[in-house]
Kinemage of the C-alpha trace (Angstrom):
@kinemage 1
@onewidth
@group {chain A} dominant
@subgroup {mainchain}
@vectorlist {calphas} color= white
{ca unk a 1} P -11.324 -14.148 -6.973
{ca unk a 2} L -12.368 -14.672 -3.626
{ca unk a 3} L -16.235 -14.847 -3.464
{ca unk a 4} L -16.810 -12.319 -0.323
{ca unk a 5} L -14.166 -9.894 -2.439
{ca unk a 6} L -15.710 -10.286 -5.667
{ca unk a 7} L -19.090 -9.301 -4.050
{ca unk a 8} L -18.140 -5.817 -1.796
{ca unk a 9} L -16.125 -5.160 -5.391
{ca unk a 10} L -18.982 -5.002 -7.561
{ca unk a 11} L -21.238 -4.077 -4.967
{ca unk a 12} L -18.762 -0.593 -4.531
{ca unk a 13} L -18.704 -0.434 -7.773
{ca unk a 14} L -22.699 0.185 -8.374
{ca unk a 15} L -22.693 2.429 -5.316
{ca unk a 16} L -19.825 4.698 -6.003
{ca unk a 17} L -21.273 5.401 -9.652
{ca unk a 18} L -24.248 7.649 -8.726
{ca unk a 19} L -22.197 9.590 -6.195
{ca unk a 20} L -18.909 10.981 -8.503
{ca unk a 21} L -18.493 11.277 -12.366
{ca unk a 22} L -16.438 7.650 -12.276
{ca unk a 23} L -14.111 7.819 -15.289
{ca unk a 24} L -12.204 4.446 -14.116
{ca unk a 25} L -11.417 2.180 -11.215
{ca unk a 26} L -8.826 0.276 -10.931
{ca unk a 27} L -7.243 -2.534 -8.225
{ca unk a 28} L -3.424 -2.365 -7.083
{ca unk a 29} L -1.282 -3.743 -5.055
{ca unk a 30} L -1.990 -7.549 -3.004
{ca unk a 31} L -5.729 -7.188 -4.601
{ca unk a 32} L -4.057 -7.477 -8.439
{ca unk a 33} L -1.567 -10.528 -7.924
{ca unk a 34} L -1.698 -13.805 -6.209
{ca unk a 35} L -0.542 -12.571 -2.712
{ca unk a 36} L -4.055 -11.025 -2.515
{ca unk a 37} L -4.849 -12.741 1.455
{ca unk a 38} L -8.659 -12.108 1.907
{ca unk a 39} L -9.535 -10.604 5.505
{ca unk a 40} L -5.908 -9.908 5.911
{ca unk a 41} L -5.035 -8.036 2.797
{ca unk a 42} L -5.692 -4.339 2.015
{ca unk a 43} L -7.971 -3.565 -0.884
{ca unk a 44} L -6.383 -0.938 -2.609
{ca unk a 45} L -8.934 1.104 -5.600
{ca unk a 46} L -7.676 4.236 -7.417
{ca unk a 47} L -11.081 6.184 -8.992
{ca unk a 48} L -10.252 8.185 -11.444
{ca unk a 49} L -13.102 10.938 -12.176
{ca unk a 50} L -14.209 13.676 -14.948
{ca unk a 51} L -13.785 16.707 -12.408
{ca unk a 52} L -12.496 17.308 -9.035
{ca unk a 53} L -14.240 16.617 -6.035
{ca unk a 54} L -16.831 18.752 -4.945
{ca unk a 55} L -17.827 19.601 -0.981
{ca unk a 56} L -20.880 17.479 -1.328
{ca unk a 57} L -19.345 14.588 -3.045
{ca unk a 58} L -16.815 14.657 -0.312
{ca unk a 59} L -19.637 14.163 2.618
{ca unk a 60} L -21.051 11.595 -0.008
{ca unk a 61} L -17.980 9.378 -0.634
{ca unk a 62} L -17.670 9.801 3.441
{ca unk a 63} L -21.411 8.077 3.823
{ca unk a 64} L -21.038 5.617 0.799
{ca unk a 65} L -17.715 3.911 2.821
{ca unk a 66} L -18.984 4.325 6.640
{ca unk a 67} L -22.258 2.637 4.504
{ca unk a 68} L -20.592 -0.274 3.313
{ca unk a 69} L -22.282 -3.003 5.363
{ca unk a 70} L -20.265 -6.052 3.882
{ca unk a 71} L -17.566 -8.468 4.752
{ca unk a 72} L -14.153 -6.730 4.299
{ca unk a 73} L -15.745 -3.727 4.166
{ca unk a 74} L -13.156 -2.397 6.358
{ca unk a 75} L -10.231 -3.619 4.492
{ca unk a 76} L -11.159 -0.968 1.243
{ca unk a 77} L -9.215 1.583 0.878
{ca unk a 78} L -9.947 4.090 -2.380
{ca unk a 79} L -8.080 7.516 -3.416
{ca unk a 80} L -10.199 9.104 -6.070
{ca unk a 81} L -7.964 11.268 -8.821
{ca unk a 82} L -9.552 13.649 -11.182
{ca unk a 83} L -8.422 13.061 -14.450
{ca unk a 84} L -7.245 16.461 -15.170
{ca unk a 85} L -4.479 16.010 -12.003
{ca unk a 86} L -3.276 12.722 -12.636
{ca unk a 87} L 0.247 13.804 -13.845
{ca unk a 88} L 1.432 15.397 -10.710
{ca unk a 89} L 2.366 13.668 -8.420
{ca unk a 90} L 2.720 15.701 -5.401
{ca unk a 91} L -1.210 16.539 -5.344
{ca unk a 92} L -2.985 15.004 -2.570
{ca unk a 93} L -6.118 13.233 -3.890
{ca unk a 94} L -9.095 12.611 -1.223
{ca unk a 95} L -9.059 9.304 0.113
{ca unk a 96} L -10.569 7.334 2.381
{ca unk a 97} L -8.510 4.682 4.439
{ca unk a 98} L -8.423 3.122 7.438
{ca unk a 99} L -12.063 4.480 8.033
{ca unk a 100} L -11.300 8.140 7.345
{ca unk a 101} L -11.045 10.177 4.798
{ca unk a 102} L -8.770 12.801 4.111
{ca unk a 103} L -5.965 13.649 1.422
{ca unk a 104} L -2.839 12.436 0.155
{ca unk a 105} L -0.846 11.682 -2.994
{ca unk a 106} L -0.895 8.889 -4.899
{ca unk a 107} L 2.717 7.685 -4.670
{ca unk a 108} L 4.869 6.792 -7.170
{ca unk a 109} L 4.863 2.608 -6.488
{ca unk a 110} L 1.246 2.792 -6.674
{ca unk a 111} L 1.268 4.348 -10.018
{ca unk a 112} L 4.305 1.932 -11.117
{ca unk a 113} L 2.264 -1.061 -9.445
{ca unk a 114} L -0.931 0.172 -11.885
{ca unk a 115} L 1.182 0.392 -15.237
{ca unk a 116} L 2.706 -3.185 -14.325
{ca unk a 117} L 0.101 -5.149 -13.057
{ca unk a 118} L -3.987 -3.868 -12.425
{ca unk a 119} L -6.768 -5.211 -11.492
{ca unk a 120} L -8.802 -3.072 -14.189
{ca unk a 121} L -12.594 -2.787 -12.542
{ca unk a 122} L -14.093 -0.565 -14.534
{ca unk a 123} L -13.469 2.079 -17.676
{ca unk a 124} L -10.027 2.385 -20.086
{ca unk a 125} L -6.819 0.791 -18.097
{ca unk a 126} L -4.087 2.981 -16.576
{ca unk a 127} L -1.788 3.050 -19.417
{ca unk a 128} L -4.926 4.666 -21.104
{ca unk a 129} L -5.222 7.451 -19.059
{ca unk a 130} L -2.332 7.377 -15.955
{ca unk a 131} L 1.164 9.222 -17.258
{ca unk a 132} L 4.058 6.435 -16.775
{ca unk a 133} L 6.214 7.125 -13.714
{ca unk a 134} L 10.017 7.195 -14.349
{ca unk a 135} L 12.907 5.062 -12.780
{ca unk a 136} L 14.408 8.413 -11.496
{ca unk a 137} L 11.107 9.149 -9.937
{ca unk a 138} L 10.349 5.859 -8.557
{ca unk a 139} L 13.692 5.468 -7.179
{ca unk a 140} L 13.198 9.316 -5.683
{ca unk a 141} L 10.207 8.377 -3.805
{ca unk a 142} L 11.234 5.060 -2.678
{ca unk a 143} L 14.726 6.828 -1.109
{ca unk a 144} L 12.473 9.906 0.035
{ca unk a 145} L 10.128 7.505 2.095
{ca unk a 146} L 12.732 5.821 3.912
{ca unk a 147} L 14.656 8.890 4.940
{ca unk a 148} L 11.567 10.948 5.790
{ca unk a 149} L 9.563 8.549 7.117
{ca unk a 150} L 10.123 5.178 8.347
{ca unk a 151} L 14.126 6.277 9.570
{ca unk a 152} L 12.040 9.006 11.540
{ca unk a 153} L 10.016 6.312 13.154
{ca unk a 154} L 12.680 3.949 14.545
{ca unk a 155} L 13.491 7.076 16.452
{ca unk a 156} L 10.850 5.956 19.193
{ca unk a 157} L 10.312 2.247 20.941
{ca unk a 158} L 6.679 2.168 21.986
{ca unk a 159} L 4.993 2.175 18.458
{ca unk a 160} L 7.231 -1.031 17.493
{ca unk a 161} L 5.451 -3.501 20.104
{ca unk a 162} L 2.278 -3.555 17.845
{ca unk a 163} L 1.977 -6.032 14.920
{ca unk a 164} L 0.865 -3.613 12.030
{ca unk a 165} L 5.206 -1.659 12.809
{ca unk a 166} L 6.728 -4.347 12.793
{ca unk a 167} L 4.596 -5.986 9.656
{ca unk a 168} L 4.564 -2.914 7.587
{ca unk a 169} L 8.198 -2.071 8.353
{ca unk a 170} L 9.793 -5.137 7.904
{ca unk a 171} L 8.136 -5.497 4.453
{ca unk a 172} L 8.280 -2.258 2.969
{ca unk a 173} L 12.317 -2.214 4.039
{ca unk a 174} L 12.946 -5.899 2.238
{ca unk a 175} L 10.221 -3.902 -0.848
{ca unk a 176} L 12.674 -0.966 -0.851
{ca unk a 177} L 15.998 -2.310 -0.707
{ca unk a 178} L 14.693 -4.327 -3.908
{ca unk a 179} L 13.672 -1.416 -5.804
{ca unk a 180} L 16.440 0.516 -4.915
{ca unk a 181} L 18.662 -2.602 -6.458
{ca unk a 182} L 17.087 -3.192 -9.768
{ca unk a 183} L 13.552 -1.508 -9.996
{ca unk a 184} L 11.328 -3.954 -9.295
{ca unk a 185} L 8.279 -3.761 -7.563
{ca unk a 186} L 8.190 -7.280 -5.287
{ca unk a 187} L 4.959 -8.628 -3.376
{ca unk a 188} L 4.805 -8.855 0.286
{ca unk a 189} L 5.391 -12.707 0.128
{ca unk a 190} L 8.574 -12.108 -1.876
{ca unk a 191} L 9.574 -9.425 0.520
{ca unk a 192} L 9.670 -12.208 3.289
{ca unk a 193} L 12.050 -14.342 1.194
{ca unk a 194} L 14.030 -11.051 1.063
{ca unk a 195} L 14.462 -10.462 4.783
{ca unk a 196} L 16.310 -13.496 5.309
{ca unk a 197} L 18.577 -12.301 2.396
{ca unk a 198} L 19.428 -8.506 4.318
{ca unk a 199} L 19.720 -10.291 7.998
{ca unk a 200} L 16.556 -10.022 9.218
{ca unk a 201} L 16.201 -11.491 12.274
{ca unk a 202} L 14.795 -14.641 11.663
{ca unk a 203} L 12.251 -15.199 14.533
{ca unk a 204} L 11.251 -12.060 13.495
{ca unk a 205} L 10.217 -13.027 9.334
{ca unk a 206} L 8.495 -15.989 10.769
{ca unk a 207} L 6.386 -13.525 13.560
{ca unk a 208} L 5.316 -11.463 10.204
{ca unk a 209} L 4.909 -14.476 7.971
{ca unk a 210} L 2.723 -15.867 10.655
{ca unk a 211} L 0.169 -13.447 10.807
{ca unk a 212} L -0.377 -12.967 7.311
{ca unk a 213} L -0.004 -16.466 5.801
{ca unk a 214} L -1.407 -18.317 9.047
{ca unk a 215} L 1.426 -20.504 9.726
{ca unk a 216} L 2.978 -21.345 12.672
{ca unk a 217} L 4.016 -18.200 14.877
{ca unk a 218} L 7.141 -18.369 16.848
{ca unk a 219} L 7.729 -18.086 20.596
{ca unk a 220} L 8.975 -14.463 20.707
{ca unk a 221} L 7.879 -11.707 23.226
{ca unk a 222} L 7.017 -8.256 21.941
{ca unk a 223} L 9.275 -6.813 24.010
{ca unk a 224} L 12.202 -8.935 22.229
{ca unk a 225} L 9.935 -8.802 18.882
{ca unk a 226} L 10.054 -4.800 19.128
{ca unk a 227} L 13.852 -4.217 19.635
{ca unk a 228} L 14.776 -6.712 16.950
{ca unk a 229} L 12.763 -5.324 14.132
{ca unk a 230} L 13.332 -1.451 14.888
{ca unk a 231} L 17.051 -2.726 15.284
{ca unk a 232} L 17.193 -4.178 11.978
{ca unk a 233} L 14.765 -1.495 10.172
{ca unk a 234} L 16.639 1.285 11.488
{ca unk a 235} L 20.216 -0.489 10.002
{ca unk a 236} L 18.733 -1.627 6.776
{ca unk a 237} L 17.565 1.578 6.084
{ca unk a 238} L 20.809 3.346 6.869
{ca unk a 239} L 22.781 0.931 4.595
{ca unk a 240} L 20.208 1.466 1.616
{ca unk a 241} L 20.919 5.212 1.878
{ca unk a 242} L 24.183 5.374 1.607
{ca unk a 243} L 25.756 7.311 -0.679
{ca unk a 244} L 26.682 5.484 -4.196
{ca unk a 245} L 24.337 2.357 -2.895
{ca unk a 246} L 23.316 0.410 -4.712
């Protein structure tokens, strides 16, 4: 593992104990397969605890991540699941990402990605302790998140002219589509191979592959960059939900 990763991981890891009753962690996602791209990738952690969170642990978790005074330290992103409410799941769990914290579920290709392929940290793995998440329900979140979500926001132009849209849409449409297909979960570096496959536009792959893999970007404006990818999110999401597709 990367040596600046492997450091804020075990260095969370002796700071979260004191503060909740830490059952398990675990790694998901980039951070558990070889796509893992250090200061560009996510680090995803699911803590599982012994009893729900309390008022005080909530300001505590808040401190322990605004605390965290290491490389990446930004990038670490952790829901924390008591492990009497890890079968539902519609509960929203507290979490802090994107240097908040508030609630939301853990969804249902998180909790596919942790019986396929963890990065186990601490405590019994997933299939120990996380209930196994069906094909129905997989597939019903994957067609739910398209329709309710990103469909919704193609609706509007200005939010597409900034890199993290057009990145995270892109992807998670070629992620989808794949799913939806066959019921695989696919990496982000797979998902650009994918694009070309549905008719992305291609100037568009290389803009995304560009900033995450460091290669060459192409000449494209954002202006053009923007109306391409909601263009082709907004059809590639329309042709997924279909009815009787795939």
């Amino acid at each position: 593992m990367h040596a600046a990763t492997d450091r804020l991981l075990r260095h969370f890891l002796d700071a979260v104990e004191p503060v909740v009753p830490l059952v398990a962690l675990w790694g998901h996602g980039s951070l558990a397969t070889d796509d893992y791209q250090p200061g560009r990738s996510d680090l995803d952690l699911i803590a599982v605890l012994d009893e729900p969170v309390t008022m005080e642990q909530w300001r505590r978790i808040k401190a322990l991540h605004r605390g965290l005074d290491l490389p990446l330290a930004d990038k670490l992103h952790c829901s924390y699941m008591p492990r009497q409410e890890l079968a539902d799941l519609a509960t929203e769990h507290v979490t802090w990402a994107h240097q908040r914290i508030f609630r939301r579920p853990v969804t249902a290709v998180t909790r596919r990605e942790l019986h396929t392929k963890p990065l186990e940290l601490y405590g019994p793995p997933p299939a120990g302790l996380l209930p196994p998440v069906s094909d129905a329900e997989l597939t019903e979140f994957v067609r739910r998140d398209l329709r309710d979500f990103w469909l919704v926001m193609t609706r509007g132009r200005r939010r597409w002219l900034r890199d993290v849209w057009v990145d995270m849409g892109t992807v998670t449409v070629a992620r989808a589509t794949v799913t939806l297909q066959d019921g695989r979960l696919i990496s982000k570096r797979e998902a650009l191979d994918v694009l070309h496959e549905l008719g992305a536009p291609p100037n568009v792959v290389a803009d995304v592959r560009a900033r995450r893999y460091g290669t060459q970007p192409p000449k494209l404006s954002r202006f053009r960059r923007a109306k391409l990818a909601r263009a082709f999110i907004r059809s590639a999401i329309t042709r997924a939900l279909e009815p009787g597709w795939p």
